[in-house]
C-alpha positions as CSV (number, residue, x, y, z in Angstrom):
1,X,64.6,14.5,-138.5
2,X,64.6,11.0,-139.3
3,X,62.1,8.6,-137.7
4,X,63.4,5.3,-135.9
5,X,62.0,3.3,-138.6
6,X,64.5,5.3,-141.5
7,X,67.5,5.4,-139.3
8,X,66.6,1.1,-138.8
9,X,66.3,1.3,-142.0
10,X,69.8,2.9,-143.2
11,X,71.4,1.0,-140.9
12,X,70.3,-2.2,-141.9
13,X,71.3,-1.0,-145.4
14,X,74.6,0.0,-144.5
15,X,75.1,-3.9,-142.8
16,X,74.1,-5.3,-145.9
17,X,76.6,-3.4,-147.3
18,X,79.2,-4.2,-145.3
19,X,78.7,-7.9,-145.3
20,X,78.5,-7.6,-149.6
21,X,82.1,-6.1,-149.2
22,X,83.3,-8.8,-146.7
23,X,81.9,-11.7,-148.8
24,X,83.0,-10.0,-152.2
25,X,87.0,-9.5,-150.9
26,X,87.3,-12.7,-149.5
27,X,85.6,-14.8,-152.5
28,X,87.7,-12.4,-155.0
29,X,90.7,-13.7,-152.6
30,X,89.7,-17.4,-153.2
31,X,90.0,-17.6,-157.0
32,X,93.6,-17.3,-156.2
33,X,94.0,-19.4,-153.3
34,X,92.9,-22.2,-155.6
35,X,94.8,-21.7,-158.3
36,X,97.7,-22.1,-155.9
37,X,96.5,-25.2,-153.6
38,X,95.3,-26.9,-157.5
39,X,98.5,-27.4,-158.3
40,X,99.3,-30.0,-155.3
41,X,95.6,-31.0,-154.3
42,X,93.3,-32.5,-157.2
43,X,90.3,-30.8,-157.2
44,X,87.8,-32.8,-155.6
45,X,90.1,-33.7,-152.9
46,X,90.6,-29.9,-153.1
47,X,86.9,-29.0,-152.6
48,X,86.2,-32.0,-150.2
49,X,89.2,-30.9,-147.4
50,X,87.7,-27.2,-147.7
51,X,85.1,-28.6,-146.4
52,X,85.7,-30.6,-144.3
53,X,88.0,-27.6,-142.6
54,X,84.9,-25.6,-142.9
55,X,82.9,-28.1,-141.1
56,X,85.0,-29.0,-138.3
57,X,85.6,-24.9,-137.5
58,X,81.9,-24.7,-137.7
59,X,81.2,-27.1,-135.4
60,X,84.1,-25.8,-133.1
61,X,82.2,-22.3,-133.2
62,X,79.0,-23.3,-132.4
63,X,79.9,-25.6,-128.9
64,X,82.3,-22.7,-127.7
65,X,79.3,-20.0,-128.8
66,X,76.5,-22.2,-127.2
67,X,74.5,-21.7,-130.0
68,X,71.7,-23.7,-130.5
69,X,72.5,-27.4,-131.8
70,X,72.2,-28.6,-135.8
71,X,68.9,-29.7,-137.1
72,X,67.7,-33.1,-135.8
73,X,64.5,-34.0,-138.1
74,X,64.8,-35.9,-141.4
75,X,63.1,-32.7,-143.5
76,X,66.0,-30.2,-141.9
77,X,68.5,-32.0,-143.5
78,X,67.1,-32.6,-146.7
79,X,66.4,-29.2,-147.0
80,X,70.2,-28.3,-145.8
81,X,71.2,-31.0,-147.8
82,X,69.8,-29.4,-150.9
83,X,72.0,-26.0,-150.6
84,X,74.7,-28.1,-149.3
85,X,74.2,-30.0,-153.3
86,X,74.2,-26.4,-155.0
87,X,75.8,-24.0,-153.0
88,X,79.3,-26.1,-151.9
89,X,79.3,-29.6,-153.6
90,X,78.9,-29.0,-157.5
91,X,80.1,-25.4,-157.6
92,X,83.3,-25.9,-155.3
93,X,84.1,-28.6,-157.6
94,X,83.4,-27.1,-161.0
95,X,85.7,-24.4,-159.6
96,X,88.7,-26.6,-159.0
97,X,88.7,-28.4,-161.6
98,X,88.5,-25.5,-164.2
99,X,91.1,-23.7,-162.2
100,X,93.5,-25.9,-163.7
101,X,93.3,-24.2,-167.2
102,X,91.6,-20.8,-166.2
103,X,93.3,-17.9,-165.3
104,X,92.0,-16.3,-162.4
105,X,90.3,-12.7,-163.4
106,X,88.2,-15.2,-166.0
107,X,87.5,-17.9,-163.5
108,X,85.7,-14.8,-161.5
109,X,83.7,-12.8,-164.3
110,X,82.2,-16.3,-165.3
111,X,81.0,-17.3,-162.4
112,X,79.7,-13.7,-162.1
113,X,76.7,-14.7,-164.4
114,X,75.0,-16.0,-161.0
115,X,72.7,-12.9,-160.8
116,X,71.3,-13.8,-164.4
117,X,71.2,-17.0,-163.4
118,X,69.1,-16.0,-160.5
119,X,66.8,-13.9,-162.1
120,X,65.8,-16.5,-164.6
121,X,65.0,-19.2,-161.9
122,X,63.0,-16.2,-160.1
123,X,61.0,-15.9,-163.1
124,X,60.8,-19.9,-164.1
125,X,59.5,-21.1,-160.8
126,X,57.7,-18.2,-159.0
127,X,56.9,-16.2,-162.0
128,X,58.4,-13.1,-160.5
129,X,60.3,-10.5,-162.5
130,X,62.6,-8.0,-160.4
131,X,61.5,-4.2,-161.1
132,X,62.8,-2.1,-163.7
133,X,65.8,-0.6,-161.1
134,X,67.1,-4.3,-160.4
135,X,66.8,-5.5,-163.9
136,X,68.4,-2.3,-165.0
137,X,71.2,-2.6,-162.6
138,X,71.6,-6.6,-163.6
139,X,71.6,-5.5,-167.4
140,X,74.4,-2.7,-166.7
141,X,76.0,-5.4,-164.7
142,X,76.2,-8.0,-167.6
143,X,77.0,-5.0,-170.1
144,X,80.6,-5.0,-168.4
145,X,80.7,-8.7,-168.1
146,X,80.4,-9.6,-171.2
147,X,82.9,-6.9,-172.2
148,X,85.2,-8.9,-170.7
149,X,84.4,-12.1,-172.2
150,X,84.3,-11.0,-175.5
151,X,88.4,-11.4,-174.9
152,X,88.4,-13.5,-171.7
153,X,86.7,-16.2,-173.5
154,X,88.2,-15.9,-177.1
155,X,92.0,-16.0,-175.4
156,X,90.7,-19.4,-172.9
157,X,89.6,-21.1,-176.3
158,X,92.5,-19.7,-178.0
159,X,94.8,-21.7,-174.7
160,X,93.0,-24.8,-174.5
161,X,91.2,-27.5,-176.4
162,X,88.5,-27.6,-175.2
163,X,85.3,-25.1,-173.6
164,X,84.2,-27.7,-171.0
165,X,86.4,-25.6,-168.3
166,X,84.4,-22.7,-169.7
167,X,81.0,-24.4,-169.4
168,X,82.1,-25.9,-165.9
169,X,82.0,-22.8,-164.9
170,X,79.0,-21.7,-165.7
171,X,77.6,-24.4,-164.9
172,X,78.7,-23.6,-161.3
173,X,77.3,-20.0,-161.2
174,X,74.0,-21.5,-162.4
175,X,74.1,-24.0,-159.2
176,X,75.1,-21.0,-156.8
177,X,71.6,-19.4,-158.2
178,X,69.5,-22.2,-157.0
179,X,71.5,-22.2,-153.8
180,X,70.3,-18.4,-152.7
181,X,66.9,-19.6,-153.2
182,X,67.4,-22.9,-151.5
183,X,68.9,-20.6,-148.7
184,X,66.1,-17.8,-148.3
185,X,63.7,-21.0,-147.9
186,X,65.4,-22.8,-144.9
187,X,64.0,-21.4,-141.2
188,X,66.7,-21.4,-139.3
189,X,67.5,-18.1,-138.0
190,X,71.0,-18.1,-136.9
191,X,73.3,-18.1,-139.9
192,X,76.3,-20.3,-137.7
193,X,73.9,-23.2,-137.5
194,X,72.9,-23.2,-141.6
195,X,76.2,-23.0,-142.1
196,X,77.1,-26.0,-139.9
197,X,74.3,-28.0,-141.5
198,X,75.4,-27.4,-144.7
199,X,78.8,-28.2,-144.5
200,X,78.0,-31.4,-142.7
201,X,75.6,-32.5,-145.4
202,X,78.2,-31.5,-148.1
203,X,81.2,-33.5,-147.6
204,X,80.2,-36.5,-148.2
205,X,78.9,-35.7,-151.6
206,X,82.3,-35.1,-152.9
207,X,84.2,-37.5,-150.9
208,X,83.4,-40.8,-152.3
209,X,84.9,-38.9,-155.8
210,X,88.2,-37.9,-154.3
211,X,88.9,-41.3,-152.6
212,X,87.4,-43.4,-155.8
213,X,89.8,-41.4,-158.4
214,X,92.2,-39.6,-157.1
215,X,93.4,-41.3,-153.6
216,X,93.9,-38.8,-151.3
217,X,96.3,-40.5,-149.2
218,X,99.5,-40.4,-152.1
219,X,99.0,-36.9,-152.3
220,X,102.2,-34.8,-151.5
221,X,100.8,-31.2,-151.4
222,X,103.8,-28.2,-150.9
223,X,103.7,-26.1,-147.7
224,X,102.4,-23.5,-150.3
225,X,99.4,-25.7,-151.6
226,X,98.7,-26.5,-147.9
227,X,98.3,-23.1,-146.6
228,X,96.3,-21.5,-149.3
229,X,94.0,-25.0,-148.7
230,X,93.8,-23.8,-144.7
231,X,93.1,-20.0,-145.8
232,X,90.2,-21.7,-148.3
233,X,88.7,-23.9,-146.0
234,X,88.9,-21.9,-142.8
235,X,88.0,-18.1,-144.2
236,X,86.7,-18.8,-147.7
237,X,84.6,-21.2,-146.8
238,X,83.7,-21.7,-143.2
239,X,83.1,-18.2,-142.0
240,X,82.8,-16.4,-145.3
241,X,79.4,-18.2,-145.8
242,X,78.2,-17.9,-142.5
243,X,78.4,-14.1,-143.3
244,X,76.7,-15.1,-146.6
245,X,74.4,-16.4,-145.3
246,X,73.5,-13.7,-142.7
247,X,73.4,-11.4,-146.1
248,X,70.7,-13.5,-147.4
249,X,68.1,-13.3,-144.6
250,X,69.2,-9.7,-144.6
251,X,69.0,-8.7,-148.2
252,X,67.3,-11.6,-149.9
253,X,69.3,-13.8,-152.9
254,X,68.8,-11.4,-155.4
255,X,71.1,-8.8,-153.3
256,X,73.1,-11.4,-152.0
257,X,74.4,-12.8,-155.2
258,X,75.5,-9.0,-156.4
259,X,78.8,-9.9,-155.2
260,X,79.6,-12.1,-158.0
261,X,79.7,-8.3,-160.0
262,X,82.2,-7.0,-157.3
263,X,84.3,-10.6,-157.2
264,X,85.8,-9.9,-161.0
265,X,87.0,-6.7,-160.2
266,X,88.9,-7.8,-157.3
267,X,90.2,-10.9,-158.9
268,X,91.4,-8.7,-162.0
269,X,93.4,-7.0,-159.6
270,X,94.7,-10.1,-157.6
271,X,95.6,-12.0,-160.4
272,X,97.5,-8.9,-161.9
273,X,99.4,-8.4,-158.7
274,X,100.2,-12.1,-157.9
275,X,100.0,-14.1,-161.1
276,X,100.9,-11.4,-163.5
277,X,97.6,-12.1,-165.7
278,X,97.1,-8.9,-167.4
279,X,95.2,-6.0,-166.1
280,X,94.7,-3.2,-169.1
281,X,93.1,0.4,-169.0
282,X,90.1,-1.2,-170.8
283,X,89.6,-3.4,-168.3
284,X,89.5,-1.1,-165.5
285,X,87.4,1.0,-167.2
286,X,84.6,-1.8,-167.6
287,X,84.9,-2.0,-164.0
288,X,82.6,1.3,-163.5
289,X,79.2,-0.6,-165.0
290,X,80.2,-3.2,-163.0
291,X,80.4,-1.4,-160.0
292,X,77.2,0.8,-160.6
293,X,75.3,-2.4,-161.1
294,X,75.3,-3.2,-157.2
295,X,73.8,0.1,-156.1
296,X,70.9,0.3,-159.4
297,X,70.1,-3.1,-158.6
298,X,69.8,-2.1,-154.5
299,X,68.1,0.8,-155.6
300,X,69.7,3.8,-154.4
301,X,70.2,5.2,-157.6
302,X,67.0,4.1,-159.5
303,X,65.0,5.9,-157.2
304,X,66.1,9.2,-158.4
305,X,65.9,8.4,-162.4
């Protein structure tokens, strides 16, 4: 039989697991619900009313939960601040704006270069390398991502005239990497009240842009553009990363950011279903590696090479 500590164990393995799929469905989900809301909201007055949606629901939650209150010193915020910079402001931006000329399924497997992004921080600031499972799993991971880019990124190029969407992109899963990190360092143990902080501290980084250039207030979004912006700010963005969060400080960044392997496979389907972007049996087939990734790089599979 199993001691207490195994069966602790496994459960706690099976939570993390549970949380990866919440986060990964409902961030697959939000590639669409942007492209939708984009096309009556500008996107940093797109990215700023998520969150300040995000933030008034947070703050909602944590009077009726009488949880314990935001942070009140100076360092607490700065530190909130700093995920707030990397983990909402830049990348919920870069997002939105490259919506506009991105199809969805593409949007998702370039942002899905967090994990390398991640890894390569690890080993530039703490000169840690993951073990040979993880960086197997991350390796088998990128192996199906960059399947899909060899066409993804040739037929994006091929549409527009320029790569800066492309690059925007990237440069938004590189800011997600330093946000897991910034995110494993704060101290505060309940997940609501980071992601309260964080909101808080984000919006007004973005707001002064969406006021200065593109005036808010002569916006005339559809009801359309309106409720994929509620679904965004409320689910995608409020309580989403409060469950993201939760996954950190249960899994650690490198785990946590695995979802961004799931996310394209979902949003392949999405955008199939609802934009008609194109969903081909080569594609689904390069969703296996992609798949396998998450449980090498967790390393229920490695143990038993």
């Amino acid at each position: 039989m199993k001691s207490t500590f195994a069966v602790a164990a496994d459960q706690l393995s099976l939570l993390a697991y549970l949380l990866l799929a919440v986060v990964s469905i409902w961030w697959a989900g939000s590639y669409l619900l942007i492209k939708i809301a984009v096309v009556g909201v500008p996107p940093a007055t797109l990215a700023t009313a998520r969150l300040v949606i995000a933030a008034t629901v947070l703050l909602a939650w944590l009077r009726l939960t009488d949880a314990r209150s935001v942070p009140a010193d100076l360092g607490s915020w700065a530190r909130h601040g700093q995920v707030a910079l990397f983990g909402h402001a830049l990348p919920l931006y870069l997002i939105a704006w490259a919506s506009i000329s991105v199809p969805v399924s593409e949007m998702a497997i370039l942002v899905a270069t967090t994990p390398l992004f991640a890894m390569l921080f690890a080993h530039l600031v703490r000169r840690e390398w993951p073990s040979r499972g993880t960086t197997f799993g991350l390796l088998m991971g990128f192996v199906g991502l960059a399947a899909f880019l060899g066409h993804s990124v040739m037929s994006t190029l091929h549409s527009s005239s320029s790569a800066a969407p492309l690059l925007a992109l990237l440069g938004a899963a590189a800011s997600y990497a330093l946000s897991g990190r910034a995110v494993a360092r704060l101290q505060d143990a309940n997940a609501l009240v980071t992601g309260t902080a964080v909101m808080i501290c984000a919006v007004p980084m973005l707001l002064p842009l969406s006021l200065a250039f593109e005036r808010p207030w002569t916006i005339a979004p559809t009801a359309q553009a309106l409720a994929a912006l509620l679904l965004l700010g409320v689910m995608s963005t409020a309580l989403v990363y409060v469950v993201y969060y939760r996954l950190i400080k249960l899994s650690g960044p490198t785990f946590a950011s695995m979802h961004h392997y799931i996310v394209p496979v979902l949003s392949i389907a999405l955008g199939a279903v609802f934009s008609g972007e194109r969903l081909d049996l080569g594609q689904m087939m390069l969703m296996t590696p992609i798949v396998a990734s998450i449980f090498m790089a967790r390393g229920l599979i490695s143990r038993k090479l």
